[in-house]
C-alpha positions in Angstrom: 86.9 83.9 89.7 84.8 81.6 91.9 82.0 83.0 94.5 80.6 80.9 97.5 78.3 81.8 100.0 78.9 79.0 102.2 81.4 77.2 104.0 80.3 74.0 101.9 80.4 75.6 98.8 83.5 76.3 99.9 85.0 73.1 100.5 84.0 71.8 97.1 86.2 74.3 95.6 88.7 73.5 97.8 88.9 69.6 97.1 89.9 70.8 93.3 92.5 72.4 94.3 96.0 70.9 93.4 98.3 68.7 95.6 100.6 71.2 96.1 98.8 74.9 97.0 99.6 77.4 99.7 96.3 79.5 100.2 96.5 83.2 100.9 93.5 85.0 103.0 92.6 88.4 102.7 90.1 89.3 104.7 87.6 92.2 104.2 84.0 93.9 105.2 83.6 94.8 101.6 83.4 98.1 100.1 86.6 97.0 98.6 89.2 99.8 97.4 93.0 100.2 96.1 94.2 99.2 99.3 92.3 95.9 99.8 93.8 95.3 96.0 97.0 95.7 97.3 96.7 93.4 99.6 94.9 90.8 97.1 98.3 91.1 95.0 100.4 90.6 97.9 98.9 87.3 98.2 99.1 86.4 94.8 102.7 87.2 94.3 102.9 84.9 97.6 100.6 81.8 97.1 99.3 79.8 94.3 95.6 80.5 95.7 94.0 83.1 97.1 90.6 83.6 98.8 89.2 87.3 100.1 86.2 87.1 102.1 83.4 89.8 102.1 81.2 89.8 105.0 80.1 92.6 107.3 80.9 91.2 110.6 78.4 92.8 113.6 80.1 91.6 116.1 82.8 94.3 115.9 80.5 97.3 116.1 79.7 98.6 119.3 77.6 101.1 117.1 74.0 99.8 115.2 74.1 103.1 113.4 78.0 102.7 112.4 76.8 98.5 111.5 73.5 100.3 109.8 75.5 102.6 107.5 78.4 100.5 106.2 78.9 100.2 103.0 77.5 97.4 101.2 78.8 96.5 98.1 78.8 93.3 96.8 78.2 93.5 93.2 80.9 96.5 92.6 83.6 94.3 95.0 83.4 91.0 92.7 83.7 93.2 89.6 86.9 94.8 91.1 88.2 91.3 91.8 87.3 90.0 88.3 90.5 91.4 87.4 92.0 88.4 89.0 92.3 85.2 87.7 91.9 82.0 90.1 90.7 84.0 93.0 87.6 83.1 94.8 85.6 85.2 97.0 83.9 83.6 99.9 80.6 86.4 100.9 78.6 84.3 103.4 75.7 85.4 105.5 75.3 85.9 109.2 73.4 82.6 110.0 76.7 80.8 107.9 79.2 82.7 110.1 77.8 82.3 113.6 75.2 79.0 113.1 74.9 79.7 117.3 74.2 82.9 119.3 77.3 82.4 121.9 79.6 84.7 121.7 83.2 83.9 123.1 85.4 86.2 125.3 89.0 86.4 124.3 91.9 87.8 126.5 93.6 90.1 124.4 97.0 90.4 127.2 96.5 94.6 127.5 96.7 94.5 123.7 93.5 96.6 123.9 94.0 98.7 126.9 94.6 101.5 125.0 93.8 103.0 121.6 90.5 101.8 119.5 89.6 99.4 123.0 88.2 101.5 125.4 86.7 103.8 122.8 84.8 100.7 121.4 83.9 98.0 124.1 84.1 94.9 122.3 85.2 95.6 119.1 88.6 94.1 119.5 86.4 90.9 120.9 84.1 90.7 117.5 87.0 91.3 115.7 89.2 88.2 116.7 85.6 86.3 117.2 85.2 86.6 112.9 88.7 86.0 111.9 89.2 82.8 114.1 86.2 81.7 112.5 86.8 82.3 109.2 90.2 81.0 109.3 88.9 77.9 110.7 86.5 77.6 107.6 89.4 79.0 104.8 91.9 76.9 106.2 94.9 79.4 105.1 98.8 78.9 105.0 98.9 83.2 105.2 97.0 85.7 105.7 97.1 89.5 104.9 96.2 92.6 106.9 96.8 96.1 106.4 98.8 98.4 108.8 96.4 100.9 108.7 94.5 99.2 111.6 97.6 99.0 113.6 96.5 97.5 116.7 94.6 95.2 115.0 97.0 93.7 113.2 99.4 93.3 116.8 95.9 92.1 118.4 95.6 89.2 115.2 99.0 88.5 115.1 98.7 87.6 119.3 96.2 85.7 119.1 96.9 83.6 115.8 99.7 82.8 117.9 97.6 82.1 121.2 95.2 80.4 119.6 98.1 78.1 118.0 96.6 78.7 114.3 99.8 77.7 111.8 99.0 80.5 109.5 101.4 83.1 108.7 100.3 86.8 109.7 101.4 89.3 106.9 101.3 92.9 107.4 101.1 94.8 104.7 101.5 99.3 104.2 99.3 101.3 104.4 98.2 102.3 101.3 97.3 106.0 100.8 95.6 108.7 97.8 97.8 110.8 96.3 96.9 113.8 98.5 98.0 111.3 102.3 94.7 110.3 103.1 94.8 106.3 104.2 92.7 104.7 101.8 89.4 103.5 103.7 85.6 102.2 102.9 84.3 104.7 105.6 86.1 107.5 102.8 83.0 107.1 101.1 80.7 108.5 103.7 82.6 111.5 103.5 81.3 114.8 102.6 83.3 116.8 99.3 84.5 119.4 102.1 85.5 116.6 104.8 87.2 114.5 101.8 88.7 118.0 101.1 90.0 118.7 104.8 91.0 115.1 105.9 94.1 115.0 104.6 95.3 116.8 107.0 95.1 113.8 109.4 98.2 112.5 107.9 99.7 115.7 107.2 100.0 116.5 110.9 100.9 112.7 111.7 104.2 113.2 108.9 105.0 116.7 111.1 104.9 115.1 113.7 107.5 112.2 112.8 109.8 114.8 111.5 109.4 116.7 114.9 110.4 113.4 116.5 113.2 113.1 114.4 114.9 116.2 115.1 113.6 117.5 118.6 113.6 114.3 120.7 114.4 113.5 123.2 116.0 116.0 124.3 113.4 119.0 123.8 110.2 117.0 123.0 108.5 114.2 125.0 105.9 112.0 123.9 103.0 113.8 125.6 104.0 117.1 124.1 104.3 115.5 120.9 100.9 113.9 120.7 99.6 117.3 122.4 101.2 119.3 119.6 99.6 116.9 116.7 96.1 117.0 118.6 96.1 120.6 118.4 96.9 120.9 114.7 94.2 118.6 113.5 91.5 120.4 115.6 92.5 123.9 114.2 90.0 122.2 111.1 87.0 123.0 111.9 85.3 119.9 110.4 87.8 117.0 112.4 87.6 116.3 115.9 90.3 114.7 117.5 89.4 111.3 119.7 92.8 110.5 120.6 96.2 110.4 119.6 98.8 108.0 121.6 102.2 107.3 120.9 102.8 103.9 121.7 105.8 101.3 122.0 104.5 99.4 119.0 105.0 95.9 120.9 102.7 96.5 123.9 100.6 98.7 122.6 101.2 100.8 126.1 101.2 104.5 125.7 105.4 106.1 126.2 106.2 108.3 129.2 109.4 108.3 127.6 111.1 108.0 124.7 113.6 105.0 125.9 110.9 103.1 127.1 110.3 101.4 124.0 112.7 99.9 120.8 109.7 100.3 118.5 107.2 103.4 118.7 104.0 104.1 116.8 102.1 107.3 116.8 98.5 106.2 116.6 95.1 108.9 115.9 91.8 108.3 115.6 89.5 111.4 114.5 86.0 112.3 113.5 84.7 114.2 110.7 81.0 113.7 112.4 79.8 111.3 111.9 82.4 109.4 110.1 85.4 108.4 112.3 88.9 107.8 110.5 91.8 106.3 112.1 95.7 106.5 110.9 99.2 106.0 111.9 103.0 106.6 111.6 106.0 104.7 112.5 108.1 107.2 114.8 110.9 104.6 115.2 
């Protein structure tokens, strides 16, 4: 396992790597866990290198406090990657990430018109701001996201595209504890009684599929699905519900109808103050 902090650091590790290597990128904020694993052997299975990149990226939080409270957790991520051989973790600072104070504006096409984008203003922008950076310093052939952060993974895989960056976008599932709950660094901020309770984010998420697979369309429609799933999950009295939309899984637009879309995703975000967890199901 190699560590660099800096992009130069980086490119003298990259110079010994062989002729022949197809780098794989998994990219993280750190407090790493069994889903960013999954993801790290993903990669491994699929390319002869791998790099995972640890930095806290501010640009995506429309929140100090939410920045202020992140995990940090250097130290215990590189010992959960030691398991690896031949990795190397890039974990560089803020100066070595954005060496100058602009901040571009991306058109996302109405990718975040709905969902996580109004409900954070600029998120998606900090977001795609970090990864085109840090795949311009990595220099990947793939690169590995979970589906957990659905419309940021339809948002990456856009604008890797856009952008005309020749790296390969690989989802990857979501990867959950045994009780449902979608593994998550902001898990840790939970309380013992919300870590008890959330679960039933995803409980109400699998109702809801198998409602969709034996009532619609004929005696359910989208809005009175996502109705019927907001008011399970606020019958807990410790979540709070900040949305739910079922979407067609392309567009990101949220259904009127059923036949509207080939693909459909049923997408939730919902607090268990102050932490905020988000989720979601394929429907079809």
């Amino acid at each position: 396992m190699q560590i660099c902090t800096s992009a130069e650091q980086y490119y003298n590790i990259l110079r010994l790597f062989p002729e022949e290597y197809t780098i794989g990128f998994v990219p993280t904020m750190g407090a790493l866990h069994q889903g960013h694993i999954s993801l790290v052997k993903e990669a491994k299975q699929k390319c002869n290198k791998v790099v995972v990149s640890i930095f806290v990226n501010p640009t995506q939080f429309n929140n100090k406090q939410d920045l202020a409270s992140y995990p940090r957790t250097l130290e215990e991520d590189c010992k959960l990657l030691s398991e690896f051989e031949d990795i190397t973790i890039f974990a560089p600072n803020v100066d070595e990430i954005y060496p100058e104070i602009t901040i571009s504006q991306y058109d996302m096409d109405g990718l975040d018109k709905n969902g996580e984008g109004p409900r954070r203003p600029g998120h998606f922008n900090g977001v795609v701001q970090v990864v085109s950076r840090l795949f311009d310093i990595i220099k990947p052939h793939m690169a590995f996201f979970g589906e957990k952060d659905f419309q940021q993974l339809a948002i990456i895989t856009h604008m890797s595209k856009k952008m005309g960056y020749p790296i390969q976008i690989t989802p990857c599932p979501t990867v959950r504890e045994s009780d449902g709950l979608a593994m998550s660094s902001r898990n840790k901020l939970l309380t013992s009684e919300q870590r008890e309770i959330a679960p039933k984010i995803y409980k109400a998420l699998s109702l809801a599929k198998y409602l969709y697979d034996t009532e619609a369309p004929e005696a359910i429609t989208p809005k009175l699905l996502a109705d019927w799933v907001v008011e399970q999950i606020n019958k807990e009295k410790l979540l709070e519900v900040e949305y739910i939309e079922i979407v067609n899984a392309s567009s990101l637009e949220i259904l009127n109808n059923w036949s509207d879309a080939e693909h459909i995703q049923l997408c939730a975000a919902v607090f268990a103050h102050p932490v905020r967890l988000i989720d979601n199901i394929k429907l079809k």
